[in-house]
C-alpha positions in Angstrom: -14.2 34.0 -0.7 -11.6 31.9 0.2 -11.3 30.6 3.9 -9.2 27.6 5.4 -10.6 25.0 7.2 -8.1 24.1 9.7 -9.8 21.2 11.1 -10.5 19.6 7.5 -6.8 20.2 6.9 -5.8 18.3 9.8 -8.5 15.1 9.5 -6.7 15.0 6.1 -3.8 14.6 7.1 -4.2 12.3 9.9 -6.3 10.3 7.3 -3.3 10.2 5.0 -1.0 9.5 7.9 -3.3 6.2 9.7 -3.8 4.7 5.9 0.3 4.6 5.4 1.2 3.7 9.5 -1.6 0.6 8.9 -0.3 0.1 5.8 2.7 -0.4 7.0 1.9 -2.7 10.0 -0.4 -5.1 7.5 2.5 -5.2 5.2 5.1 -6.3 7.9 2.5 -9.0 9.1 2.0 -10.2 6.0 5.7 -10.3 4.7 6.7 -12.9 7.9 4.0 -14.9 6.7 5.1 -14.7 3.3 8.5 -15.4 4.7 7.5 -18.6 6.0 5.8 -19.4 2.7 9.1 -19.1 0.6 11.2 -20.6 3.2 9.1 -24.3 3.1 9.1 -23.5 -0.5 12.9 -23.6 -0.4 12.9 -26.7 1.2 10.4 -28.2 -1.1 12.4 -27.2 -4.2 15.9 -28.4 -2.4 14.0 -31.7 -2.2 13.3 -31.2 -6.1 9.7 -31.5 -5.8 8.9 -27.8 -7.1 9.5 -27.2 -10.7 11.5 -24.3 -12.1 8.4 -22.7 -13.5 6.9 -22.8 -10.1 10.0 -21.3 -8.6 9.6 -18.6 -11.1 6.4 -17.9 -10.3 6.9 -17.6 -6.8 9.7 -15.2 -7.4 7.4 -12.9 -9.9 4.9 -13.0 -6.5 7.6 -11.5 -4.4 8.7 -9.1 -6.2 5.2 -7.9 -6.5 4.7 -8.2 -2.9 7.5 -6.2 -2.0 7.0 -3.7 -4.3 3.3 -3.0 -5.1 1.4 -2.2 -1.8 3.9 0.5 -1.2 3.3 2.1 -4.5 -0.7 1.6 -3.7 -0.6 3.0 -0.5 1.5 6.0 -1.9 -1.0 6.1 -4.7 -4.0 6.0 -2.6 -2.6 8.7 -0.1 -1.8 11.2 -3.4 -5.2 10.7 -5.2 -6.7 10.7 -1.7 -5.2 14.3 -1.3 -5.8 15.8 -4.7 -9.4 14.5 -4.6 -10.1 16.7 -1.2 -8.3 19.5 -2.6 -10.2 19.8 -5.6 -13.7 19.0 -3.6 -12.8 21.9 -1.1 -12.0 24.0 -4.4 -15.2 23.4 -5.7 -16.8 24.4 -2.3 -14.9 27.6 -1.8 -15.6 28.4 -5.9 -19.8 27.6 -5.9 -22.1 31.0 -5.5 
């Protein structure tokens, strides 16, 4: 017997939809921090007291930062999904 559970549907998706919208707002706090970071490291390297490895490390960092917790949170939000949908399958299959 299959039946849809409305409510469940809808705490899922508001689920899904609070994890990306703080998501989001973490990941504009933390990129004006991170923007303040690079900048003094700017002037630290126009001052040549950072190293080119270090400025190459530092640029690996950002890259990362601007790329990975988007990807996670995406990632999260899709296993997140598929793992309800198969739990609620399970539930509607059981005798």
């Amino acid at each position: 017997m299959y039946r849809t559970n409305d409510d469940g549907i809808a705490y899922g998706f508001a689920a899904i939809a609070m994890l990306i919208f703080v998501a989001a707002i973490l990941w504009i706090v933390l990129g004006v921090v991170a923007n303040g970071m690079i900048d003094t490291l700017n002037d630290q390297a126009a001052g040549g007291t950072v190293s080119v490895q270090t400025m190459s490390a530092v640029g690996l960092a950002v890259t990362m930062f601007r790329y990975g917790p988007p990807i996670f949170v995406l990632l999260v939000a899709f296993y997140y999904g598929i793992v309800r949908a198969l739990y609620r399958r399970q539930e509607e299959v059981s005798f």
